[in-house]
C-alpha positions as CSV (number, residue, x, y, z in Angstrom):
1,X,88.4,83.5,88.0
2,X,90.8,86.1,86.9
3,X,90.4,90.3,87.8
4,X,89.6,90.6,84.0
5,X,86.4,88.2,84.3
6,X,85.3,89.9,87.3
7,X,81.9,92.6,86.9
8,X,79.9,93.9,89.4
9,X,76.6,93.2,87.6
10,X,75.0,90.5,89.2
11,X,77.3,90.6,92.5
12,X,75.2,90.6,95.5
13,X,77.2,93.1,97.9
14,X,76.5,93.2,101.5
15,X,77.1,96.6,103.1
16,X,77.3,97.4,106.8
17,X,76.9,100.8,107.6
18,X,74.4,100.9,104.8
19,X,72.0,103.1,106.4
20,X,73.6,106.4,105.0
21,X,77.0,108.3,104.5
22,X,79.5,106.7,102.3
23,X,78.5,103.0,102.6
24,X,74.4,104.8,101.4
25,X,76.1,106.4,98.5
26,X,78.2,103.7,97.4
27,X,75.5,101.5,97.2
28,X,73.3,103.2,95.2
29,X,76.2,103.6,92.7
30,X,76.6,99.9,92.9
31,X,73.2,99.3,91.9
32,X,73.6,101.7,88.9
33,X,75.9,99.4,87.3
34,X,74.5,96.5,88.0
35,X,75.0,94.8,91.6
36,X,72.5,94.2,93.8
37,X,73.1,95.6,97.4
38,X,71.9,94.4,100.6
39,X,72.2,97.0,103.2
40,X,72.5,96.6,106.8
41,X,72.8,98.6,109.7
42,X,71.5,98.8,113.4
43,X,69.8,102.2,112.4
44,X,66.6,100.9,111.1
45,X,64.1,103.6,110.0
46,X,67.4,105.3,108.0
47,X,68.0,101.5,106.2
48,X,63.9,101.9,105.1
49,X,64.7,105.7,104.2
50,X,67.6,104.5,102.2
51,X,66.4,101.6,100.8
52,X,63.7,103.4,99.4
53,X,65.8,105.5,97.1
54,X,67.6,102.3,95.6
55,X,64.8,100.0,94.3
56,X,67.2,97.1,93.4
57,X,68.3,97.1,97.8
58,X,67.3,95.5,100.1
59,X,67.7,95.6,104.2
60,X,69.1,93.8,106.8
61,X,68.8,95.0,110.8
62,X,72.1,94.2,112.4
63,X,74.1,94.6,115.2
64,X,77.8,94.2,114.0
65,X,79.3,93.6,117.4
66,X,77.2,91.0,117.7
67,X,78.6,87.7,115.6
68,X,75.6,85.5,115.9
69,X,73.3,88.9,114.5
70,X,76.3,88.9,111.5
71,X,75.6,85.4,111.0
72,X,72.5,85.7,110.6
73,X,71.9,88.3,108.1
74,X,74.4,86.1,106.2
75,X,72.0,83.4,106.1
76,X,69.4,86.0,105.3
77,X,71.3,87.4,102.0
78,X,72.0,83.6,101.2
79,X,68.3,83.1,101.6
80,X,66.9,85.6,99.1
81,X,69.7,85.7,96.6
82,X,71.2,82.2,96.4
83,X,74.6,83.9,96.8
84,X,77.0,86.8,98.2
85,X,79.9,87.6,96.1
86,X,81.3,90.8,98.1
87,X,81.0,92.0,101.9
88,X,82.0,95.1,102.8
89,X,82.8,95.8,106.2
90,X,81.7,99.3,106.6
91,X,80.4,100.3,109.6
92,X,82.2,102.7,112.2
93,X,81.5,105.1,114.8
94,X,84.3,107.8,116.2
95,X,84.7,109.2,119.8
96,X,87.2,111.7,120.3
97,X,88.9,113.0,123.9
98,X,92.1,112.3,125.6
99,X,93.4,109.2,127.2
100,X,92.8,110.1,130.0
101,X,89.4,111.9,129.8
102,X,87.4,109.8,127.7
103,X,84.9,106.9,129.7
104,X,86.7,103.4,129.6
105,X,83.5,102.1,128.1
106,X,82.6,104.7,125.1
107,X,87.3,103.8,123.8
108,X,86.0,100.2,124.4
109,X,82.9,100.7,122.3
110,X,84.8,102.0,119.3
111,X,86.9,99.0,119.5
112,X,84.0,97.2,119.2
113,X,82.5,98.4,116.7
114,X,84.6,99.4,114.4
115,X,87.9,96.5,114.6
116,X,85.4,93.5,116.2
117,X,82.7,94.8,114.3
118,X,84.8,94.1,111.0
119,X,85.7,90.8,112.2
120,X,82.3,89.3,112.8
121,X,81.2,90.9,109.4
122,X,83.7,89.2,107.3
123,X,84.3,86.3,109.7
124,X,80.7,85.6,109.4
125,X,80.5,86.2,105.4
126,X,83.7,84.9,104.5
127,X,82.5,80.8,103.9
128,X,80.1,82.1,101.4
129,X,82.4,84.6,99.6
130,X,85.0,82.5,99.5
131,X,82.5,80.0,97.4
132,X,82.0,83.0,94.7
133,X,85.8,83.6,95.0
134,X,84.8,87.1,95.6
135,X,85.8,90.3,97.7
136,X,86.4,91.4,100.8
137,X,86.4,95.2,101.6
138,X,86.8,96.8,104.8
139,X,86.8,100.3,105.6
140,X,90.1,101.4,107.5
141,X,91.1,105.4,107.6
142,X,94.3,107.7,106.8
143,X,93.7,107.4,110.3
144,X,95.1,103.9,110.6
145,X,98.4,104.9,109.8
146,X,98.6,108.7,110.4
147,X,97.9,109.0,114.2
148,X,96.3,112.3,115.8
149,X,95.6,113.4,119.4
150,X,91.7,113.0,120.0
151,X,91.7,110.1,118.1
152,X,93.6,107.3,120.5
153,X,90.3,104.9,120.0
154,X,89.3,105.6,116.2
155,X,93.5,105.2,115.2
156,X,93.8,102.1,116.8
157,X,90.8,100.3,115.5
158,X,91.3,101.2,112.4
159,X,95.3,100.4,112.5
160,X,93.7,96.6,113.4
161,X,91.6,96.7,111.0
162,X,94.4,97.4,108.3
163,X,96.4,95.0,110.0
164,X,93.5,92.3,110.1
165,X,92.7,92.7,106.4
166,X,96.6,92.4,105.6
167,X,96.7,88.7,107.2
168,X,93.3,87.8,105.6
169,X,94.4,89.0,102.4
170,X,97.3,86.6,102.3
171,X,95.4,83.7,103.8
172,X,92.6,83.5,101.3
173,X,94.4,84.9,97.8
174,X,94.9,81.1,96.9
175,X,91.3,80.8,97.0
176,X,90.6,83.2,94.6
177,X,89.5,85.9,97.0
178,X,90.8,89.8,96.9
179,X,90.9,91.8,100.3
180,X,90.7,95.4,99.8
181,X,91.5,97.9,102.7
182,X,89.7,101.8,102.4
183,X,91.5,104.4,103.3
184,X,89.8,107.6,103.6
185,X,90.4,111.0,104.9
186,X,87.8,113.5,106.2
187,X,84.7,113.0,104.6
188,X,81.3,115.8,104.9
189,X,79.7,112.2,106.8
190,X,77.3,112.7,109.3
191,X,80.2,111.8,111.6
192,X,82.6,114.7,110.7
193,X,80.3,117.1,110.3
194,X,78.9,116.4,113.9
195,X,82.3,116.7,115.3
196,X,83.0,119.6,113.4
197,X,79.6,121.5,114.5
198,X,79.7,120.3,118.5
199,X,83.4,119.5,119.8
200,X,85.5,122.3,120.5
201,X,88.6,120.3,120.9
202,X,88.2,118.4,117.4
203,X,87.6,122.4,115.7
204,X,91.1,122.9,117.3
205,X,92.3,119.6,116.4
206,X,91.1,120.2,112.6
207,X,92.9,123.9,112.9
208,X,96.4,122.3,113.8
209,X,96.5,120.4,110.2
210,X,98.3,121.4,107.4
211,X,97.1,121.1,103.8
212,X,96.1,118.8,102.2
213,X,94.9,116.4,105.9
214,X,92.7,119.6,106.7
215,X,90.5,119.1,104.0
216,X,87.0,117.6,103.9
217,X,85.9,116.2,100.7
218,X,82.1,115.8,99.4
219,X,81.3,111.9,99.7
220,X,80.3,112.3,95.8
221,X,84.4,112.7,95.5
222,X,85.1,109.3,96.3
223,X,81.8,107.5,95.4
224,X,82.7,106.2,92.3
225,X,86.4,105.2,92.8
226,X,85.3,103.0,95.5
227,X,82.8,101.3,92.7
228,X,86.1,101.6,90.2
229,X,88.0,99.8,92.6
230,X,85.4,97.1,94.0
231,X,85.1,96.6,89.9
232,X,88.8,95.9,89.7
233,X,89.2,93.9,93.4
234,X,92.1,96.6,94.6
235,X,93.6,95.7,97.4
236,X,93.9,99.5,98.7
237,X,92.0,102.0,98.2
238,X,93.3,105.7,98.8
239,X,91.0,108.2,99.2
240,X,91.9,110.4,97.6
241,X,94.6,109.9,96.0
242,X,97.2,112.0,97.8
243,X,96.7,109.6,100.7
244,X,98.7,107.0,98.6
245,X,101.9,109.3,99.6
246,X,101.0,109.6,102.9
247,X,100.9,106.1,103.2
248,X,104.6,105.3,101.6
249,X,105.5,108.7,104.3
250,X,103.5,107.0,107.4
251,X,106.5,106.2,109.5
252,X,107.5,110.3,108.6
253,X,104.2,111.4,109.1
254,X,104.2,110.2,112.9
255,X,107.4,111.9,113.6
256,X,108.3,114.6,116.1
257,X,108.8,117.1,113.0
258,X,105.2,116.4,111.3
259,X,103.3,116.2,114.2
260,X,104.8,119.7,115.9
261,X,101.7,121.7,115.1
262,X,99.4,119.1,116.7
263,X,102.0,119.2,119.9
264,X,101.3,122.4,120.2
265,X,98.0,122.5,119.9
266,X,97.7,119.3,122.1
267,X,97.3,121.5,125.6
268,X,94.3,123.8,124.2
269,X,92.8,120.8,122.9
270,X,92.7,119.1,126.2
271,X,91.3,122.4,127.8
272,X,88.6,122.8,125.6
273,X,87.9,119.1,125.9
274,X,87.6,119.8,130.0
275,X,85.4,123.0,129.8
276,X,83.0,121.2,127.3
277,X,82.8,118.2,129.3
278,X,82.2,120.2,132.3
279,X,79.2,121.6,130.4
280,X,77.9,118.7,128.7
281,X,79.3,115.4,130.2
282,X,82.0,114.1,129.2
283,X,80.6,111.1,127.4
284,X,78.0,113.7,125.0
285,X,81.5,115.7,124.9
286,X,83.6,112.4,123.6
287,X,80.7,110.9,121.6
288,X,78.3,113.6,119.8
289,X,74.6,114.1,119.8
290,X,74.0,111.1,117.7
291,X,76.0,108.2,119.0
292,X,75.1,109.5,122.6
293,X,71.7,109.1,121.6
């Protein structure tokens, strides 16, 4: 199968992080042209929510740090559709603090989730794409190649991430499978906008950037060139675009010269961090309302 033959009507698409945010509002432009999304997610009344708003989805509780719960709601989308032509490593969670600050656990957890949590996704999918000689998609981050303070846990799973989908892509391209990496900047999620609302640090953190990496965009911004670029099997996606020339610039970008105003900002950052924590704990401080919840 060429690029040229491939369309997205038909494809059954699994989605983790499917519950809401971009992988929600991806999915539902998915379904508009054609494919038929499975969403999963360990968030289970906000998959029914979703689901409900896409009559051509369906659900799937899961757990991605958990392989055996990946597996399994492989073997579920096999089940009902015969098939699964695209998985798309989605899910994430973000804690921010410094090093030194931030609970061992809550750093290990964002490992988990977001690198492991792509592994067992596509390691658990990949037999069954590779059969459709489909696509592989996994969320990464300007964040996996532009490194900030705050953000020691989120960089680095996401720098594995891009790393793991480089390997993969090279392994399975002679079985007719793309890998695609996503590579977004801040996005109005539920995740940014929490951690622009309640973390002091991150509001000076966001301060200290220079246009255009202080931006947030609307999710509807990238929406459909993610479907344009599932459509055409890309192998990265920039989003948007200007983060293609931060990429070619990364090794720039994490100089002393670009990352002065951060430097500077680096000891309020950690103060604010303290006082918060001292007020809230430092583990509602590092994670948010939400994910401490």
């Amino acid at each position: 199968m060429t690029r040229r033959d491939w369309q997205l009507s038909g494809k059954v698409v699994l989605i983790t992080g499917g519950a809401r945010g971009i992988g929600a509002n991806v999915a539902a432009e998915l379904a508009r042209r054609g494919a038929i999304p499975v969403l999963a997610d360990i968030d289970e009344t906000a998959l029914k929510a979703t689901a409900t708003t896409i009559p051509s989805a369906s659900t799937v509780v899961v757990d991605v740090t958990d392989f055996e719960a990946c597996a399994a709601a492989v073997a579920t989308v096999l089940e009902r559709h015969g098939r699964l032509d695209i998985v798309w490593a989605n899910a994430g969670i973000g804690a921010g603090g410094p090093v030194e600050l931030v609970d061992p656990d809550i750093w290990a957890r964002v490992i988990q989730v977001n690198l492991l949590g792509a592994y067992n996704t596509v390691r658990a999918a990949l037999d069954a794409v590779l059969a459709a000689e489909g696509y592989v998609a996994i969320t990464a981050s300007l964040a996996s190649f532009v490194h900030g303070p705050m953000m020691s846990a989120y960089g680095a799973s996401k720098a594995g991430v891009e790393a793991f989908a480089n390997s993969l892509r090279i392994e399975v391209e002679h079985q007719g499978v793309d890998v695609g990496t996503l590579h977004p900047t801040w996005i109005a999620t539920d995740m940014v906008n929490e951690a622009d609302a309640e973390s002091l640090a991150f509001q000076r953190l966001r301060r200290s950037l220079r246009p255009p990496f202080a931006k947030t965009y609307p999710v509807d911004a990238i929406v459909g060139p993610i479907a344009d670029a599932f459509a055409e099997r890309r192998h990265r996606i920039f989003l948007p675009g200007f983060v293609r020339v931060a990429f070619t610039l990364r090794a720039m970008l994490n100089g002393k010269a670009a990352t002065r105003d951060q430097r500077r900002a680096a000891p309020e950052i950690r103060r604010l961090f303290v006082e918060q924590s001292e007020q809230d704990g430092s583990r509602l401080t590092s994670l948010g309302s939400r994910w401490h919840r």
